[in-house]
N, C-alpha and C positions, 0 to 999 in steps of 0.2 A: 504494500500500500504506500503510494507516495505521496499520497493528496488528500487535505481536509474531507474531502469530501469521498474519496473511498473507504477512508475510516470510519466516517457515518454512516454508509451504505453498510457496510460489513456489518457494524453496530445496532443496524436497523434489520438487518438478515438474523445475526444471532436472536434477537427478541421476540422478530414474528415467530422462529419457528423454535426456541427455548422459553420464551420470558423473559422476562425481567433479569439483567446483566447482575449478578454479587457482587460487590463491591470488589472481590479479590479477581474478578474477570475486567473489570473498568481498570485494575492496577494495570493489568495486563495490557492491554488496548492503549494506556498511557504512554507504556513504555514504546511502541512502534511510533506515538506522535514525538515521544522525548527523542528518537534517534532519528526521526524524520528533523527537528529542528535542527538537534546539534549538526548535521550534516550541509545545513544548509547557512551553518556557522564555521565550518569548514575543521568541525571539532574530528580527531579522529577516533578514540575513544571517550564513554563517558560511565561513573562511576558513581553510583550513589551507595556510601557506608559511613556509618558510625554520625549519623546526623550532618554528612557534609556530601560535596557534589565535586566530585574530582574529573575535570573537565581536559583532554590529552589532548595538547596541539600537534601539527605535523612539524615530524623531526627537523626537516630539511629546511637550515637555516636561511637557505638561498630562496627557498617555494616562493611563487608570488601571494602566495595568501596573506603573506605577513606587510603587502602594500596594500589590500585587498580594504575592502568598505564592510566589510566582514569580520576581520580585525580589529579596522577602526573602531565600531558598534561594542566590542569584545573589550579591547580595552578603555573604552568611556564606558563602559556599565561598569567594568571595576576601579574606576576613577571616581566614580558616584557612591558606589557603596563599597569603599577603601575597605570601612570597620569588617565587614564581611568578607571578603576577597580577599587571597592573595595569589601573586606570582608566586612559581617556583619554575624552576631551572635545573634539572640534574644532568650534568654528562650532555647528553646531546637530546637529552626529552623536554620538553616544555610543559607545563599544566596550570590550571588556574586552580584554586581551591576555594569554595564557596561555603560556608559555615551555615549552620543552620536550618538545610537541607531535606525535612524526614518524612514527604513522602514523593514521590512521581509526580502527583500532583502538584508539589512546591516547585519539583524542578522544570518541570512544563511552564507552569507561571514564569519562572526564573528567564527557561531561556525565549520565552515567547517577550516577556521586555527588554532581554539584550535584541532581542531586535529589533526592538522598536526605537529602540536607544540611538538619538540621534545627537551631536555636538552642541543642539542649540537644549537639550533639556537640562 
């Protein structure tokens, strides 16, 4: 599923023909829109444990991602909420760490306003 709206359709296929979604099936369903965003943030993995959201940038120092309007959005959303963010750096990995984290649904939220996150907010 790539698209808001095949996520719905699917969403709307489970119900006619099961019912009503359990909350722990919508976690599920979360998680395809959480790695639909981050991809379209140019994240390449993403991590949610211990109440925090560990967000893996791509290794390759040189990538155009890191000129990219995707980045930019990426680091003014942790320019806005410092207190929660941080950079890390190991070796040749890059990641963001985001605090506070606990469920799919925060990080759905999370990264649906890094992208809405523009210079002038």
């Amino acid at each position: 599923m790539e698209t808001e709206t095949e996520i719905m359709d699917f969403m709307n296929r489970l119900e006619d023909r099961f019912g009503k979604i359990p909350p722990q099936g919508r976690e599920l369903i979360r998680i395809v829109r959480l790695r639909r965003l981050a991809k379209s943030l140019g994240i390449e993995k993403i991590v949610l444990k211990n109440e925090q959201m560990i967000l893996n940038l791509i290794s390759d120092a040189e990538s155009p991602y890191y000129n990219s309007p995707a980045f930019d959005k990426l680091l003014w959303f942790v320019q806005i909420h410092a207190r929660q963010c941080r950079l890390r750096e190991t070796g040749n990995k890059r990641s963001v760490l985001i605090h506070n984290i606990y469920t799919v649904e925060e990080a759905v939220a999370t990264l649906e306003e890094m992208l809405e996150t523009t210079m002038t907010n």
